[in-house]
Residue frames as qw, qx, qy, qz and C-alpha x, y, z in Angstrom:
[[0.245, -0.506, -0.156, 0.812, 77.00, 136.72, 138.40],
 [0.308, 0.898, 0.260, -0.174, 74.85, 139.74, 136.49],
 [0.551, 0.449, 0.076, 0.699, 76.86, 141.74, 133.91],
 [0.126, -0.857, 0.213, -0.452, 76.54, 144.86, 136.52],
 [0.782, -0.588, 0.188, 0.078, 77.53, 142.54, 138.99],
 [0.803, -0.010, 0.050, 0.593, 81.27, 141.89, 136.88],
 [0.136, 0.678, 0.158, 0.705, 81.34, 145.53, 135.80],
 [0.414, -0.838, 0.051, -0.352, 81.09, 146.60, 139.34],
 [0.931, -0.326, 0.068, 0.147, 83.51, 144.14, 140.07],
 [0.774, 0.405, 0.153, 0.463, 86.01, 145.17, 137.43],
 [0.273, -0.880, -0.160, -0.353, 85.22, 148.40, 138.78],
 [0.431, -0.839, 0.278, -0.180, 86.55, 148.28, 141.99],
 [0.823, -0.284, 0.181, 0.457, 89.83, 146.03, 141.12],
 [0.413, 0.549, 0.044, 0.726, 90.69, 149.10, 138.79],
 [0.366, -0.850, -0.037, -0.376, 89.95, 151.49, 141.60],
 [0.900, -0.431, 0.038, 0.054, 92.16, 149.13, 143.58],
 [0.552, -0.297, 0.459, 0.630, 95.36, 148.78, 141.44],
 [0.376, 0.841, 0.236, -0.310, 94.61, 151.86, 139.23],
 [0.217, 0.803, -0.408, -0.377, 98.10, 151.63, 137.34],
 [0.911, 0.172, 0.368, -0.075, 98.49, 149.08, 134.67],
 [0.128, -0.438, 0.591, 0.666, 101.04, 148.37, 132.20],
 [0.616, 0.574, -0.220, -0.494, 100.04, 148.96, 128.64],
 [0.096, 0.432, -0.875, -0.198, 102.84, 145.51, 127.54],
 [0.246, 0.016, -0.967, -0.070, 101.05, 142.79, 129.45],
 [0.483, -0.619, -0.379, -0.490, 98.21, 144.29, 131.41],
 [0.534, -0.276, -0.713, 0.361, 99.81, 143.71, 134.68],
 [0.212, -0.792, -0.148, -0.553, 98.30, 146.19, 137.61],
 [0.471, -0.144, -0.540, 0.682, 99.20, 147.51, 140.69],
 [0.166, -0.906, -0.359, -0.152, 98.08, 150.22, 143.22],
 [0.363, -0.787, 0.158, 0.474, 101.75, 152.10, 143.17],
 [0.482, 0.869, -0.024, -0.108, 102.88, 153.90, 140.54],
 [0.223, -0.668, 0.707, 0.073, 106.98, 153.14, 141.89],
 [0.651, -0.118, 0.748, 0.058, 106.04, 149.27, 141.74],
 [0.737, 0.604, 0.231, -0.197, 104.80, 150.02, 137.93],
 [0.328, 0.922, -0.203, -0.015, 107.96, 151.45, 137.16],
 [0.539, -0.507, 0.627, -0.243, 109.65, 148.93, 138.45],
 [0.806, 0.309, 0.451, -0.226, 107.53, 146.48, 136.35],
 [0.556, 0.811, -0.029, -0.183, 108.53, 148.03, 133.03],
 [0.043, -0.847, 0.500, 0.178, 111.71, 147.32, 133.53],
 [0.581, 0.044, 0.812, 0.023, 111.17, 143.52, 132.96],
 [0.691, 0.656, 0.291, 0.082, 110.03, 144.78, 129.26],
 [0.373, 0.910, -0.093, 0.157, 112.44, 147.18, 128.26],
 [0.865, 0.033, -0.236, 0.442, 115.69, 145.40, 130.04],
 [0.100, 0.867, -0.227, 0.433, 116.43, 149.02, 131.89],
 [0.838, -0.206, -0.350, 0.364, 119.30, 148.38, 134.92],
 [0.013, 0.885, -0.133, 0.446, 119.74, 152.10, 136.24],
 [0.749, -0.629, 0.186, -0.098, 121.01, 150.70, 139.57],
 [0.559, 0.705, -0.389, 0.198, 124.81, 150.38, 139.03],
 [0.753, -0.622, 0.067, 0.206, 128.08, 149.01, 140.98],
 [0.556, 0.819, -0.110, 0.085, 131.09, 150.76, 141.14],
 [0.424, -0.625, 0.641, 0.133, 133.31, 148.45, 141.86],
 [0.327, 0.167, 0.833, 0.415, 132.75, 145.97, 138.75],
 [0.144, -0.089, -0.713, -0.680, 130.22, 145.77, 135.45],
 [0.088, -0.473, -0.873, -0.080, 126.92, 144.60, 137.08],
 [0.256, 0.013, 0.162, -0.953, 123.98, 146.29, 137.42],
 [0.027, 0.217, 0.959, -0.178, 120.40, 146.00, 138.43],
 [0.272, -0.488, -0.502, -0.660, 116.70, 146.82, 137.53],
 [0.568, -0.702, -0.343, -0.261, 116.37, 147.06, 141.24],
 [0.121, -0.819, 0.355, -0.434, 117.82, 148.83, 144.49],
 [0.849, -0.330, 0.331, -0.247, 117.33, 145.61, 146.49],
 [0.955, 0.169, 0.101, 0.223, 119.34, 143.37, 144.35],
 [0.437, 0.705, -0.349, 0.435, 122.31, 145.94, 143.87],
 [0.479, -0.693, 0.373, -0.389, 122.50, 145.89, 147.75],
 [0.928, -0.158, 0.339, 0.013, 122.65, 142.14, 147.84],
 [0.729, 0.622, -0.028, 0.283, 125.74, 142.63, 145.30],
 [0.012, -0.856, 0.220, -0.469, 127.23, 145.14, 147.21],
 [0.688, -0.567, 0.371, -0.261, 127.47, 142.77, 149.90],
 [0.980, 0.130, -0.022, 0.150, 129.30, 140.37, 147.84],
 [0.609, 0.568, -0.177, 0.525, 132.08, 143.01, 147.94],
 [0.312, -0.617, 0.423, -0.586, 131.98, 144.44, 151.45],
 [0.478, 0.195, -0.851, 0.096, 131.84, 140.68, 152.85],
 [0.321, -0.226, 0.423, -0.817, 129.06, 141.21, 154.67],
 [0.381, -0.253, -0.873, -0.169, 127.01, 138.06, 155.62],
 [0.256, -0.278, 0.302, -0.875, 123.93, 139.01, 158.04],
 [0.842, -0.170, -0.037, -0.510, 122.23, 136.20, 157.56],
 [0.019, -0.561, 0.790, -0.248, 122.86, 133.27, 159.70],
 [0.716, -0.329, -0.474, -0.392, 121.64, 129.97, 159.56],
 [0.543, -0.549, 0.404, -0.491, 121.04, 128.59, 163.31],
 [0.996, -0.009, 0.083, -0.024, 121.73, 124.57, 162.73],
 [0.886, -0.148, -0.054, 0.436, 125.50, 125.04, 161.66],
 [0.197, -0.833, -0.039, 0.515, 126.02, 129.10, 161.93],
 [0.453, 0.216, 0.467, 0.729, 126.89, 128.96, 157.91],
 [0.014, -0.696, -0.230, 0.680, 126.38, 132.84, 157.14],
 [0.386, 0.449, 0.694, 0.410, 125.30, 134.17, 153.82],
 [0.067, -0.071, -0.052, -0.994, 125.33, 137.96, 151.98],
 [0.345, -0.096, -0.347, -0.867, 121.55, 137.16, 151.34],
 [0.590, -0.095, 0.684, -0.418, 118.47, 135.71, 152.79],
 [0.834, 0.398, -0.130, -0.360, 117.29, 133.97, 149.64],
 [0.529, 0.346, -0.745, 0.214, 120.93, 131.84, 150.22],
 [0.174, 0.205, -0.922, 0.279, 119.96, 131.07, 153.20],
 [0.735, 0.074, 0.425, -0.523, 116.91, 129.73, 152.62],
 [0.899, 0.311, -0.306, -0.027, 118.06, 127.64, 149.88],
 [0.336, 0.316, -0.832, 0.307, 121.51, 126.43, 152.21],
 [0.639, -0.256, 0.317, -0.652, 118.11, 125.50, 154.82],
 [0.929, 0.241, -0.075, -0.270, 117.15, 122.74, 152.53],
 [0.377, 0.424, -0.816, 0.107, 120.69, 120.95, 153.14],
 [0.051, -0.151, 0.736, -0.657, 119.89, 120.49, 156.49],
 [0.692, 0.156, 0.172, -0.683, 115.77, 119.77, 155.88],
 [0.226, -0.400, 0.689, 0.560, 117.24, 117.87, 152.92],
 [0.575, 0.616, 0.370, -0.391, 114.44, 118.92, 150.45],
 [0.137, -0.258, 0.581, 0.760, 115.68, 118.18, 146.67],
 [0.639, 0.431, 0.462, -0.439, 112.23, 118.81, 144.69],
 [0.522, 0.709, -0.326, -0.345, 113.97, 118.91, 141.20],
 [0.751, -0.280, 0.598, 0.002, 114.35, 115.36, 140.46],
 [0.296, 0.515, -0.573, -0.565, 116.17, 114.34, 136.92],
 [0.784, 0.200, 0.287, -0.513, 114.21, 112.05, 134.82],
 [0.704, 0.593, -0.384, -0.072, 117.36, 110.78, 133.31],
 [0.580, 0.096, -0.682, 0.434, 119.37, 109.17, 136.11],
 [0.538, -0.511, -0.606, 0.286, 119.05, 109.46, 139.98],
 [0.090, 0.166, -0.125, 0.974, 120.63, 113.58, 140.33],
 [0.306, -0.846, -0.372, -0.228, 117.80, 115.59, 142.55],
 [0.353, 0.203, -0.157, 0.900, 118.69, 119.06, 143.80],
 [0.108, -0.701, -0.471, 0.524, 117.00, 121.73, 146.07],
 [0.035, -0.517, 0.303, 0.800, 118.23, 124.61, 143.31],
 [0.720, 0.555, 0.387, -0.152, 115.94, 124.73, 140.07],
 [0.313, 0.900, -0.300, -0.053, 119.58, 126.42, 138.34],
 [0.499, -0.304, 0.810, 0.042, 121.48, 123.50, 140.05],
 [0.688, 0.320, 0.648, -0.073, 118.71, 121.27, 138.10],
 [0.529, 0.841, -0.044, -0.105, 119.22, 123.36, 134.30],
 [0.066, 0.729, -0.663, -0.158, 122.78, 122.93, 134.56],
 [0.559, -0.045, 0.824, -0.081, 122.65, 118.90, 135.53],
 [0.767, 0.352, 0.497, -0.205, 120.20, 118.46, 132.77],
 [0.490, 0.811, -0.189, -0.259, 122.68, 120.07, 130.05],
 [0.442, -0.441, 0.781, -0.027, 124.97, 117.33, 131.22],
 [0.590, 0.071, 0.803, 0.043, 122.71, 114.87, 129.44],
 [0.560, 0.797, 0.225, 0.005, 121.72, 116.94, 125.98],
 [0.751, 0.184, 0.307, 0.555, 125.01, 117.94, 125.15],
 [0.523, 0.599, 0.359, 0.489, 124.28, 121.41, 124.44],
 [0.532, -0.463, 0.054, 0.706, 126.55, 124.18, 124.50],
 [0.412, 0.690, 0.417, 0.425, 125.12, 127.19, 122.17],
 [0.027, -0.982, -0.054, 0.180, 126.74, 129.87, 123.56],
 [0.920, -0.033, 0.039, 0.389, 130.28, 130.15, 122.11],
 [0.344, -0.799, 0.086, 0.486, 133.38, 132.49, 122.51],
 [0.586, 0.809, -0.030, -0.023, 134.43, 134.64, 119.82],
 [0.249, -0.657, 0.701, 0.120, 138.41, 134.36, 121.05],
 [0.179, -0.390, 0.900, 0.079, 139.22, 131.34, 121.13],
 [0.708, -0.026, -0.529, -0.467, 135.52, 128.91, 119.93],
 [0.056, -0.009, -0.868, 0.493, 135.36, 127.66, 123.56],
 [0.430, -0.341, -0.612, -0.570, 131.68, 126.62, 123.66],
 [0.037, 0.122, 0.817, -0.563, 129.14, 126.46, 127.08],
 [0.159, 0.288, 0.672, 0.663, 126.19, 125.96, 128.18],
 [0.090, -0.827, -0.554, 0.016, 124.83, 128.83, 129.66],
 [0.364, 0.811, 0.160, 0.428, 125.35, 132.43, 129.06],
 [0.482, -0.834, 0.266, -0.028, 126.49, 133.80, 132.57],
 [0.758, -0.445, 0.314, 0.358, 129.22, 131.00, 131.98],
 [0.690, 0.394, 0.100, 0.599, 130.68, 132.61, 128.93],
 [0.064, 0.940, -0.094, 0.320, 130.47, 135.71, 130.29],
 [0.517, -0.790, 0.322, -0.067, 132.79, 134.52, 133.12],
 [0.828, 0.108, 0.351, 0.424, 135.00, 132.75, 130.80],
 [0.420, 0.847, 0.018, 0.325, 135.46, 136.05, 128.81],
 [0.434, -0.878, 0.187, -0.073, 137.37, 137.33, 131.62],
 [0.856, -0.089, 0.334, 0.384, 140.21, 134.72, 130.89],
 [0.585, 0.448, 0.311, 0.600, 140.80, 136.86, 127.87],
 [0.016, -0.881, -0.182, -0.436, 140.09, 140.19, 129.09],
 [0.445, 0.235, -0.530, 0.683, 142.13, 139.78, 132.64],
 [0.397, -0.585, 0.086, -0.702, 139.18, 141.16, 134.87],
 [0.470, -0.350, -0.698, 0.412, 138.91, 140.43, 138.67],
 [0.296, -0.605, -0.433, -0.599, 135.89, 142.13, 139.51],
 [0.727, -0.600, -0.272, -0.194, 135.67, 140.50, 143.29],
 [0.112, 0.647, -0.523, 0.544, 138.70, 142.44, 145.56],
 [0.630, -0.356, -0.616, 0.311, 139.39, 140.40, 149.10],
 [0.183, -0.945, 0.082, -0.258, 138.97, 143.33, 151.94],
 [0.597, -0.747, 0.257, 0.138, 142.02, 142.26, 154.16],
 [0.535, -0.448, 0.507, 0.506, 144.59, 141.79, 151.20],
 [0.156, 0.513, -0.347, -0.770, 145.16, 142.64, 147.63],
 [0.443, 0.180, 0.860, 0.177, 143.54, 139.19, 146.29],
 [0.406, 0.354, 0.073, -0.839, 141.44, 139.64, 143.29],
 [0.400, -0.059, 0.913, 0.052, 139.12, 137.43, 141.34],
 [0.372, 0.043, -0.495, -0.785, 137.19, 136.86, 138.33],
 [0.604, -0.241, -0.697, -0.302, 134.55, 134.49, 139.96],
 [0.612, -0.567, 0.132, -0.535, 132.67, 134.97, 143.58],
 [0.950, -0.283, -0.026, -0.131, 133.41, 131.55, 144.44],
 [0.691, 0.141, -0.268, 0.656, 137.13, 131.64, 143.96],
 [0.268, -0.605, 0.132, -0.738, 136.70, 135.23, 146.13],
 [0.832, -0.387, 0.044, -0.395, 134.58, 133.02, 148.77],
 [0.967, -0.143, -0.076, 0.195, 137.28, 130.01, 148.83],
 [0.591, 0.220, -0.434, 0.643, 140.13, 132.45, 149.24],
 [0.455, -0.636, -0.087, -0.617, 138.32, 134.05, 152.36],
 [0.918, -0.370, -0.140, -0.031, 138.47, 130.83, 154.02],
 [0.589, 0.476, -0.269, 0.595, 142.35, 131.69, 154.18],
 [0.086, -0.455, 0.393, -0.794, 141.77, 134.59, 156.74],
 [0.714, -0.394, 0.191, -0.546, 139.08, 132.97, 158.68],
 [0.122, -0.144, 0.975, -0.116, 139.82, 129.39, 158.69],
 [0.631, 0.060, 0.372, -0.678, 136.05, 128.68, 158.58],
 [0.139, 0.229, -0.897, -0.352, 134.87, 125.24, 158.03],
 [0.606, -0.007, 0.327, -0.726, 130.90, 124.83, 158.23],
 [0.873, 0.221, -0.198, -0.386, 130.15, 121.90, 156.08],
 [0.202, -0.438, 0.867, -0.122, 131.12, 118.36, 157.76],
 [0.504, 0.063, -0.850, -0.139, 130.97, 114.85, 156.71],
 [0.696, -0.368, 0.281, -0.549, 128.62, 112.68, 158.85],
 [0.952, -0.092, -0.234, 0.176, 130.67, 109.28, 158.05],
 [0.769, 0.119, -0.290, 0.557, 134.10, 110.72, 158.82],
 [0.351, -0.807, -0.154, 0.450, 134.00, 113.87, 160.11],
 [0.532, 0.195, 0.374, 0.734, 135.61, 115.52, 157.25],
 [0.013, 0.824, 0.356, -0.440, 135.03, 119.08, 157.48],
 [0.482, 0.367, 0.436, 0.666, 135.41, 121.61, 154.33],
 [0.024, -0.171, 0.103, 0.980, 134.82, 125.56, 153.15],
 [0.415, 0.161, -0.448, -0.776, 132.56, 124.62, 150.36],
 [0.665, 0.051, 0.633, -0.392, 129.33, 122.78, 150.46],
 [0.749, 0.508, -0.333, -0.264, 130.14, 121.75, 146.44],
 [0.395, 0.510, -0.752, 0.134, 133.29, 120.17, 147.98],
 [0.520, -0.179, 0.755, -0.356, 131.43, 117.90, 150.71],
 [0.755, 0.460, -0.051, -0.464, 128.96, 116.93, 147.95],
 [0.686, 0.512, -0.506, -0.106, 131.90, 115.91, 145.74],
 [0.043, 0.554, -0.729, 0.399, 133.36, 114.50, 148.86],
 [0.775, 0.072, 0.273, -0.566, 130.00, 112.50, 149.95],
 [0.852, 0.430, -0.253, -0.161, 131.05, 110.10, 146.63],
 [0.136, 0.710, -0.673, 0.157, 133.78, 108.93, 148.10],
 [0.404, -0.019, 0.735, -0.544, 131.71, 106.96, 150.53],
 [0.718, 0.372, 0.293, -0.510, 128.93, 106.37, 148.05],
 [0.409, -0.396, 0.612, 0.549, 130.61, 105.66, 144.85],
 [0.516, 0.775, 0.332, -0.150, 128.50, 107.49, 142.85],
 [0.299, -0.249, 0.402, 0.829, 129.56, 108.96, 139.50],
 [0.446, 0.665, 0.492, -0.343, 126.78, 110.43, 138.18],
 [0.214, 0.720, -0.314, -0.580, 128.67, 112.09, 135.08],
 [0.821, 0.309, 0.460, 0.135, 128.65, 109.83, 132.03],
 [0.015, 0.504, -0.487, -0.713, 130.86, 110.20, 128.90],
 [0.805, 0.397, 0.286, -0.336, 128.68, 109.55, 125.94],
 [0.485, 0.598, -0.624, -0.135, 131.90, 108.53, 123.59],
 [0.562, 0.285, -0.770, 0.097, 132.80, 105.83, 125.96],
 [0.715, -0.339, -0.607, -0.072, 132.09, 103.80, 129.00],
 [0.232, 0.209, -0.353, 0.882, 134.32, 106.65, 131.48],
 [0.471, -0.688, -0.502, -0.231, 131.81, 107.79, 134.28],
 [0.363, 0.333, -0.425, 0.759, 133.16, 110.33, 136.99],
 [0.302, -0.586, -0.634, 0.404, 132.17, 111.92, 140.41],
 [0.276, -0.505, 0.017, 0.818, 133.07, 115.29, 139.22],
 [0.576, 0.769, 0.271, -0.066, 131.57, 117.04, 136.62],
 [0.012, 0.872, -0.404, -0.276, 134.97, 119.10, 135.90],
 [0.705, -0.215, 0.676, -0.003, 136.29, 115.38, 136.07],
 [0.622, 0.432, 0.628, 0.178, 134.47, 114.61, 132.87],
 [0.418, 0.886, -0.013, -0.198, 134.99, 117.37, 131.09],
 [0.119, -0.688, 0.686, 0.205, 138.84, 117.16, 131.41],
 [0.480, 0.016, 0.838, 0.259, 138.07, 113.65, 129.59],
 [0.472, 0.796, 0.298, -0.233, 135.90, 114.82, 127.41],
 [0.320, 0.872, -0.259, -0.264, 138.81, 116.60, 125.88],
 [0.480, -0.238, 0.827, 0.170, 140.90, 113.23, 125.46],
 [0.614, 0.093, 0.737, 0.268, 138.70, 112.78, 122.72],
 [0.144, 0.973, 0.111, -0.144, 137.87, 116.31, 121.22],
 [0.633, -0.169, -0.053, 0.754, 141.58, 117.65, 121.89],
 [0.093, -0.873, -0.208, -0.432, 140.31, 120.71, 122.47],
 [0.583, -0.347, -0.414, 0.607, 142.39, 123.12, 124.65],
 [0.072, 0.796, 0.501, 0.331, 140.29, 125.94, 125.49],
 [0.580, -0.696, -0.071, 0.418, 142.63, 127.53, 128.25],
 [0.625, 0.382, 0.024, 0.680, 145.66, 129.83, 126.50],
 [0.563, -0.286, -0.111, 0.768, 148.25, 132.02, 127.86],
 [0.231, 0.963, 0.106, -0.088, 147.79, 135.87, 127.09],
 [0.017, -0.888, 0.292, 0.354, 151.72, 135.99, 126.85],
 [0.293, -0.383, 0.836, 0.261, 153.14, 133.09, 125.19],
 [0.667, 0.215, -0.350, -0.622, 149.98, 131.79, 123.43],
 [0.069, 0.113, -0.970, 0.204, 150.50, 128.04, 125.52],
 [0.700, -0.210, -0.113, -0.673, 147.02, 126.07, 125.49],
 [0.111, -0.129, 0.861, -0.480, 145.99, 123.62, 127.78],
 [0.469, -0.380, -0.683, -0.412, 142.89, 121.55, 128.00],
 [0.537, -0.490, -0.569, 0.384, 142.93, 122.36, 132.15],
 [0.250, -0.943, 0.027, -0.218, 142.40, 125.59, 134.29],
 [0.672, -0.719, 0.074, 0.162, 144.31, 124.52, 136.60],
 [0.815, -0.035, 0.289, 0.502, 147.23, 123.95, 134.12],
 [0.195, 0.748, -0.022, 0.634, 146.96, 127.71, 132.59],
 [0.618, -0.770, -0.108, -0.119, 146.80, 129.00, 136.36],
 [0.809, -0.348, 0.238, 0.410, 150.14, 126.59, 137.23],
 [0.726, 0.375, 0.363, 0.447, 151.53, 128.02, 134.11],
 [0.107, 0.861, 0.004, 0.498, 151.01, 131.84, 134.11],
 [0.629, -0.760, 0.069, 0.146, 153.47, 131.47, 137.41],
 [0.747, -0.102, 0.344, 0.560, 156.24, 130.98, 135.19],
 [0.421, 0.556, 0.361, 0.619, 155.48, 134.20, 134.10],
 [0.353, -0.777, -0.232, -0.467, 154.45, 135.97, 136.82],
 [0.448, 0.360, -0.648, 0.500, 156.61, 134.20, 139.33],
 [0.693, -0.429, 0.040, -0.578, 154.03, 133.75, 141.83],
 [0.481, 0.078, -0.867, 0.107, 154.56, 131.32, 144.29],
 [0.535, -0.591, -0.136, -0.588, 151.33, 131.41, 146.43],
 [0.867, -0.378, -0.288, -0.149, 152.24, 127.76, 148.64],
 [0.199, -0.748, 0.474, -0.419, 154.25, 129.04, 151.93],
 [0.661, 0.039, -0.675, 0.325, 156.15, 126.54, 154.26],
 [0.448, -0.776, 0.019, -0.444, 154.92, 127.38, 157.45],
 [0.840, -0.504, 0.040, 0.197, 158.37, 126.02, 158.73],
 [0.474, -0.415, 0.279, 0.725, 160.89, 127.93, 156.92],
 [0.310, 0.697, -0.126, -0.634, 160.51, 130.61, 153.81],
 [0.048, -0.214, 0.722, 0.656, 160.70, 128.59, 151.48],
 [0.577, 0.352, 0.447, -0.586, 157.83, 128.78, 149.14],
 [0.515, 0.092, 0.829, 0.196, 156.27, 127.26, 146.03],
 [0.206, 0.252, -0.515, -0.793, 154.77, 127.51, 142.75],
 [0.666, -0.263, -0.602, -0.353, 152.59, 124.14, 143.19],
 [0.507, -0.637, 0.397, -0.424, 151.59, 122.70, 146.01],
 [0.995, -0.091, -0.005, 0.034, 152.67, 119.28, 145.29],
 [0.501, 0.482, -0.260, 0.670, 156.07, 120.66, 144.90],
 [0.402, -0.535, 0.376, -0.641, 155.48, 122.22, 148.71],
 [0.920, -0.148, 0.032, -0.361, 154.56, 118.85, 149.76],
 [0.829, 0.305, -0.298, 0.362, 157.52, 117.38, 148.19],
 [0.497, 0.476, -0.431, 0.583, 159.75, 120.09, 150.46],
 [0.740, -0.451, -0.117, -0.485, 157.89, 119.10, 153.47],
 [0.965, -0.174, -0.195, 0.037, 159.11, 116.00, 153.69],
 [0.703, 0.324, -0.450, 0.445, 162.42, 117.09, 154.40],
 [0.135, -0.547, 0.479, -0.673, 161.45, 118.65, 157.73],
 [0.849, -0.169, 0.058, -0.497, 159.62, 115.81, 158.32],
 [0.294, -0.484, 0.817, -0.105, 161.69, 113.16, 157.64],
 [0.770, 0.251, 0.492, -0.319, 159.30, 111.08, 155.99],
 [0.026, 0.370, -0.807, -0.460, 160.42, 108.82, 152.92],
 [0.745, 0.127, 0.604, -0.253, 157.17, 107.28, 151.56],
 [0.906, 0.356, -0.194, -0.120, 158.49, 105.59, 148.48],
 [0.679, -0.440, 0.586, -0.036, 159.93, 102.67, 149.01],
 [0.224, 0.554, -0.748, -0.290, 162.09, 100.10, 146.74],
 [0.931, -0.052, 0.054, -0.357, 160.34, 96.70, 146.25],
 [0.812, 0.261, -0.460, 0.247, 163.65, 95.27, 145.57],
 [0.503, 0.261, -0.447, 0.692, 166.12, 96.55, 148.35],
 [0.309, -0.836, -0.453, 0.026, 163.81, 98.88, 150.44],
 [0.397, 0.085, 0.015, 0.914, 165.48, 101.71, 149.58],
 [0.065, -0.794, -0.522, 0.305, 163.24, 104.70, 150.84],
 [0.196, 0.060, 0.088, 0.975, 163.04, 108.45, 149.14],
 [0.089, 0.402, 0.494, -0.766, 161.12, 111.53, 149.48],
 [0.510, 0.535, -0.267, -0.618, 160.45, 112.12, 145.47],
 [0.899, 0.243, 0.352, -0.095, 158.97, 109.63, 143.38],
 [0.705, 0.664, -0.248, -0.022, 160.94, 110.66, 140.53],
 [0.081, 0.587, -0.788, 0.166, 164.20, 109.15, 142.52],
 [0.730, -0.134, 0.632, -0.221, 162.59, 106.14, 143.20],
 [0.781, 0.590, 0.086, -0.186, 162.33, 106.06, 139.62],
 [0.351, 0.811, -0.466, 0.048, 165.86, 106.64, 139.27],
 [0.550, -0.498, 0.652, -0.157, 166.66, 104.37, 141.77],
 [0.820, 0.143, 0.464, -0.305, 165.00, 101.33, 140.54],
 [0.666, 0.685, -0.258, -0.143, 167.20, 101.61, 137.40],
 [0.034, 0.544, -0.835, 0.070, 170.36, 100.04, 139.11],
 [0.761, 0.049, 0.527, -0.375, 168.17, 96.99, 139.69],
 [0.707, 0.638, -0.157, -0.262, 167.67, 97.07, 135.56],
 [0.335, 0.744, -0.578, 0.030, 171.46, 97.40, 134.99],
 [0.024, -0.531, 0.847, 0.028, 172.42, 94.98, 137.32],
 [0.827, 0.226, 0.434, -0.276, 169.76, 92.30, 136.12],
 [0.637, 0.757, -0.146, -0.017, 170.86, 93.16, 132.53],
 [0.025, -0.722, 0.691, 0.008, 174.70, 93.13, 133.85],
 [0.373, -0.338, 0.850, -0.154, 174.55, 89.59, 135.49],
 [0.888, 0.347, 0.243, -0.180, 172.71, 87.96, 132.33],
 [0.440, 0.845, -0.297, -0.066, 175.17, 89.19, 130.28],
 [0.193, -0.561, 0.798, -0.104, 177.86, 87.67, 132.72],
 [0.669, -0.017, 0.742, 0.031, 175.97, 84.03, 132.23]]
């Protein structure tokens, strides 16, 4: 090509997309989409929500936010009618159902359809965890997850439930108490028929059948289905309890065990008998007061077949056995 011939060329792609940023050179032929642009240099986020902290460098992405709080899902997928605030979620929940996982880890067998699935997995196998919390020296490793750890300490719950006062510090606890009012269960097992809320909890449910454990502990020969799984070992040999009470100052190496705990402060008791008011504080402790409309006694006495509803009286049970073993040596 002649030098008038690029020069005439250059020509008419400036003529074309006549506004350019001065940072990186990119160009366009709308002056909105420049301004727009800039904002990827200079980190502006004019686009606010005011119902939490977040904000956005675009109108489009506050909207798709907005919808996380108004519980609007519009998109729908047509194979098992799972429904989703955004279309960009459901075109990545497509790929269950296609079951496209291009991100394939070059350290063990993991492959994922999510390139942010695949960054987390891969910190699984390096170890590292450079963000770290100025409370307490709980360490992670990616930034979004300290920010939503901060919240432990701060008490926010950003993500309101529209049909009842719930509130939550994390979309996905939001999204799994939903399933409360609706009942909805889109994601089913294809050996059993197990059906679930969460397509993390078929996944983890999938291993049951497979007996994978893809999580390794690198201190010791432990191997789990669950990432959480492994962490909660993890701290067996750390002792690290990164959880603590805001009123008593009580740490815990478990969520779930600050959670169970701050009821004994709060007096929450979330798990309802849906046969008589009485309600609960755990749910294995609901379970336990089950059985007594039920009738059901499933521990059982290997010596005598004595039957109870609570383990810990089987435990008691099993002690007159002791005594009178111990009694009738004594007698010979």
């Amino acid at each position: 090509m002649a030098d008038s011939d690029v020069e005439g060329h250059e020509q008419e792609q400036t003529s074309e997309k006549p506004y350019m940023c001065g940072d990186c050179g990119y160009r366009t032929d709308r002056k909105s989409v420049l301004l727009r642009h800039m904002r990827t240099h200079t980190g502006e986020k004019p686009f606010k929500c005011y119902q939490c902290d977040y904000a956005a460098a675009r109108k489009s992405h506050l909207d798709n936010h907005l919808a996380i709080h108004a519980g609007e899902k519009p998109y729908m997928c047509g194979e098992c009618g799972h429904r989703t605030a955004r279309k960009s979620d459901l075109s990545r929940h497509m790929t269950t159902h296609i079951g496209m996982k291009p991100f394939k880890c070059d350290q063990c067998d993991y492959s994922t359809a999510r390139k942010d699935h695949f960054d987390r997995h891969l910190a699984i196998h390096s170890g590292d965890k450079p963000y770290m919390c100025e409370e307490c020296g709980y360490r992670v490793t990616h930034e979004y997850d300290l920010f939503r750890h901060m919240r432990t300490h701060t008490g926010e719950k950003p993500f309101k439930c529209d049909q009842c006062d719930y509130s939550a510090a994390r979309k996905a606890t939001l999204d799994n108490h939903r399933v409360k009012h609706t009942g909805d269960k889109p994601y089913m097992c294809g050996e059993c028929g197990y059906r679930t809320a969460k397509k993390s909890h078929l996944f983890q449910h999938m291993r049951t059948h497979t007996g994978e454990k893809p999580y390794k502990c690198e201190l010791c020969d432990y191997s789990a289905a669950q990432k959480s799984t492994l962490d909660s070992h993890r701290r067996k040999h750390s002792g690290e309890k990164p959880y603590m009470c805001g009123e008593c100052g009580y740490r815990t190496a478990k969520k779930s065990h600050l959670s169970q705990h701050n009821r004994t402060h709060t007096g929450e008791k979330p798990y309802k008998c849906d046969q008589c008011d009485y309600s609960a504080a755990q749910k294995s402790i609901l379970e336990q007061h089950r059985l007594k409309h039920t009738g059901e006694k499933p521990y059982m006495c290997g010596e005598c077949g004595y039957r109870t509803v609570e383990k810990s009286h089987l435990f008691k049970h099993m002690r007159t056995h002791e005594n009178s073993y111990w009694g009738e040596t004594l007698q010979v």
